[in-house]
C-alpha positions, 0 to 999 in steps of 0.5 A: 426398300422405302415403303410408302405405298398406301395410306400413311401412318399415324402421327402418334406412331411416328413420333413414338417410333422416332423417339425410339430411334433417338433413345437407341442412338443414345444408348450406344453412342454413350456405351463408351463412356458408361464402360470407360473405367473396364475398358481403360483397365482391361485395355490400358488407357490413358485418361488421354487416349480415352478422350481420344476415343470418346472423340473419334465417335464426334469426329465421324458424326461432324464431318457425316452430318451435312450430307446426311441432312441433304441426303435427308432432303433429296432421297426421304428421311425416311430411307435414309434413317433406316440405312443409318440404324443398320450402320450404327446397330452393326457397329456397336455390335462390332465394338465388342470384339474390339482387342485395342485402341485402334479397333475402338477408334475405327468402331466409333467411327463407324458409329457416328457415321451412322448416327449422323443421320437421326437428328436431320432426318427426325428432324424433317420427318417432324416437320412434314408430319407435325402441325406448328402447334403440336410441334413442342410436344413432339420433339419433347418426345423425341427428346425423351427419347435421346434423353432417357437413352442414357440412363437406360445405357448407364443403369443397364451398361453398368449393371451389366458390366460388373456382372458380364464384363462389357465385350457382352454388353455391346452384343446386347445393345447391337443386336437390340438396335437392329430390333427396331427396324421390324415396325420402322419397315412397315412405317409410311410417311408421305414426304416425297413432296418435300424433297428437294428432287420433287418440289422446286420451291425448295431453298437452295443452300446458299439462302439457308446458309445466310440465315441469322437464325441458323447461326444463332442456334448453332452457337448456342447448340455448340455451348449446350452440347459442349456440357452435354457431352462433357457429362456424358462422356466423363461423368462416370469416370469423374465418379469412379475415379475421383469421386469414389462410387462404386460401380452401382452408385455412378450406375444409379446416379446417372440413371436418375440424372438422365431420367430427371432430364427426359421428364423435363424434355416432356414436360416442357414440350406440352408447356410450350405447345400450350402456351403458342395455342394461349398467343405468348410468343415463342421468342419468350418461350424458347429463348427464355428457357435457353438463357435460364439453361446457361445461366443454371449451367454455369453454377451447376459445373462449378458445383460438381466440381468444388462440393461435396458428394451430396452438393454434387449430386445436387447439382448434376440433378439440376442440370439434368432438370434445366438440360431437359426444358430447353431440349425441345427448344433445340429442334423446334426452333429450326423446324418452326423457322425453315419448315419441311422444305429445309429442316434436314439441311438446316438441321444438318448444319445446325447440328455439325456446328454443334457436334463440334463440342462432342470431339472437342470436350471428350478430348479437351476434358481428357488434356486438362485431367492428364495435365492437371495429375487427375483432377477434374477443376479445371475441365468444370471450370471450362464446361463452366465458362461455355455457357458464355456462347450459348446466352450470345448465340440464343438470346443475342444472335437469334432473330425473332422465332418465326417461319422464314418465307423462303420465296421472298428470300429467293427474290 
């Protein structure tokens, strides 16, 4: 039921349960990976079919995510975000009884069928319930969120596997995703305004769809994620089993790495905000903090690969600090360009575009480590060389950072 009768909640507790919501998503969307090295033991995986498996998850959440946003916008992101946590939690709850690659495959599919949803439908909620000036803050909590998710899933997964073994562990985080529906059910937010079987204002598809903006941000989208998900997916492999940490170790280090990263998020969400309200221009605030996150990358993946584990570890912090500034960028750039009435579809293609990555990376990585007898040089090389695309699609084909007039655009 969309309960929004009554006076809305407050912005703060919006946000703060919004950021929730995202810190679970990525919990569970990086269980795989933080139990990788028991499930290929116990299951016999190939670094192959492991790629294959981190894929299956991106390959569902792609195809799902530009109906998601429209469904976002037509029917409130609200309601449709609840129903995605039921899929998503249920999902992840199922994966622990999962007794081969198959199951694996079909759960993770499930999953991101589910997960589909949050960013489109975060999305339009931030940009109906938060001011312009406010909005670097709140998707630098929001950011947080997606961000602190996966070094409370590596230290907590890991931990807990080397105590319980990881069917349980996906019991545990299943049934805790569920949990979060109990205050999201008392939450209202006055969006029907904003939909688009509401308002007739609404841009149609096709104007969002000729925005040089929206291209622009899903090529650097895709570079940035193709990193991303490169070191979410195989980081704790390349660990365990090449770089020889134990359990503990690849637990603790990944944990830091993602905290370093969710700082970061927050702290660069206030900056920004401060410096809009101060009059500097939001093109050299975002589109500067995306280039110094290319550019930082490039050195950082080619680090991890050719130092030492001391350099490594350095290295994978640096990335973690420069992945963390230029998140908030990634949603306040659309929000403040399409506005409440198009963020979730825009978002929605947005974020197709750069979830491309999640299948492609997992996979490729898992080729490249086949190919190459269990070396990782060449997958660092190529997470390396994306950057490329990202400093195109951010600083080259992005247009000035401002809020398109939509009925200009529809005469």
């Amino acid at each position: 039921m969309d309960n929004t009768a009554g006076p809305p909640s407050s912005r703060g507790w919006v946000v703060l349960l919004l950021a929730a919501a995202l810190c679970i998503n990525y919990i569970d969307r990086g269980s795989v990976a933080t139990l990788g090295p028991m499930i290929s033991s116990e299951l016999r995986l190939t670094p192959e079919q492991f790629g294959y498996l981190s894929s299956a998850f991106f390959g569902a959440y792609v195809l799902a995510m530009i109906p998601a946003g429209w469904l976002a916008e037509r029917f409130g992101a609200r309601r449709v975000l609840t129903v995605g946590v039921l899929i998503w939690s249920t999902a992840t709850l199922l994966t622990g009884f999962a007794n081969g690659l198959v199951m694996l495959i079909v759960m993770r599919m499930l999953l991101g069928l589910g997960e589909s949803v949050a960013f489109p439908s975060v999305s339009k909620i931030l940009a109906v319930v938060v001011p312009d000036a406010e909005r670097g803050r709140a998707n630098g909590i929001t950011g947080f969120g997606y961000l602190i998710g996966p070094a409370i899933g590596t230290f907590a997964g890991g931990l807990l596997m080397s105590r319980i073994s990881w069917r349980p562990v996906f019991f545990i985080f299943g049934f805790a995703s569920l949990l979060w529906l109990l205050p999201w059910s008392r939450t209202r937010i006055a969006e029907a305004a904003t939909t688009t079987r509401v308002n007739a204002d609404a841009p149609t598809n096709r104007q969002i769809l000729r925005q040089r903006g929206l291209w622009g941000a899903s090529l650097g989208h895709f570079a940035g994620n193709y990193n991303f998900y490169f070191v979410l997916t195989w980081m704790p492999t390349y660990l365990v089993t090449y770089r020889h940490f134990n359990t503990d170790q690849m637990a603790q280090t990944g944990a830091l790495a993602y905290m370093i990263t969710a700082a970061c998020a927050v702290l660069m969400g206030s900056v920004a905000d401060r410096w809009v309200k101060a009059g500097r221009s939001r093109d050299v605030i975002y589109k500067g903090v995306m280039a110094l996150n290319c550019v930082a990358s490039i050195g950082c993946m080619l680090g991890m690969a050719l130092l030492p584990a001391s350099g490594l570890v350095a290295c994978l912090f640096v990335f973690s600090a420069v992945s963390g500034l230029s998140s908030p960028g990634y949603y306040a750039i659309p929000q403040t360009m399409a506005g409440p009435l198009a963020s979730g579809r825009w978002v929605g293609v947005q974020n197709t575009l750069g979830n491309v990555s999640g299948i492609i990376a997992p996979a490729m990585t898992g080729y490249l480590v086949g190919l190459s007898g269990g070396h990782f040089e060449s997958a660092f090389a190529l997470a390396a060389a994306m950057n490329v695309l990202g400093i195109v699609g951010w600083v080259f084909i992005l247009p000035k950072i401002a809020p398109v007039d939509w009925k200009q655009q529809g005469a």
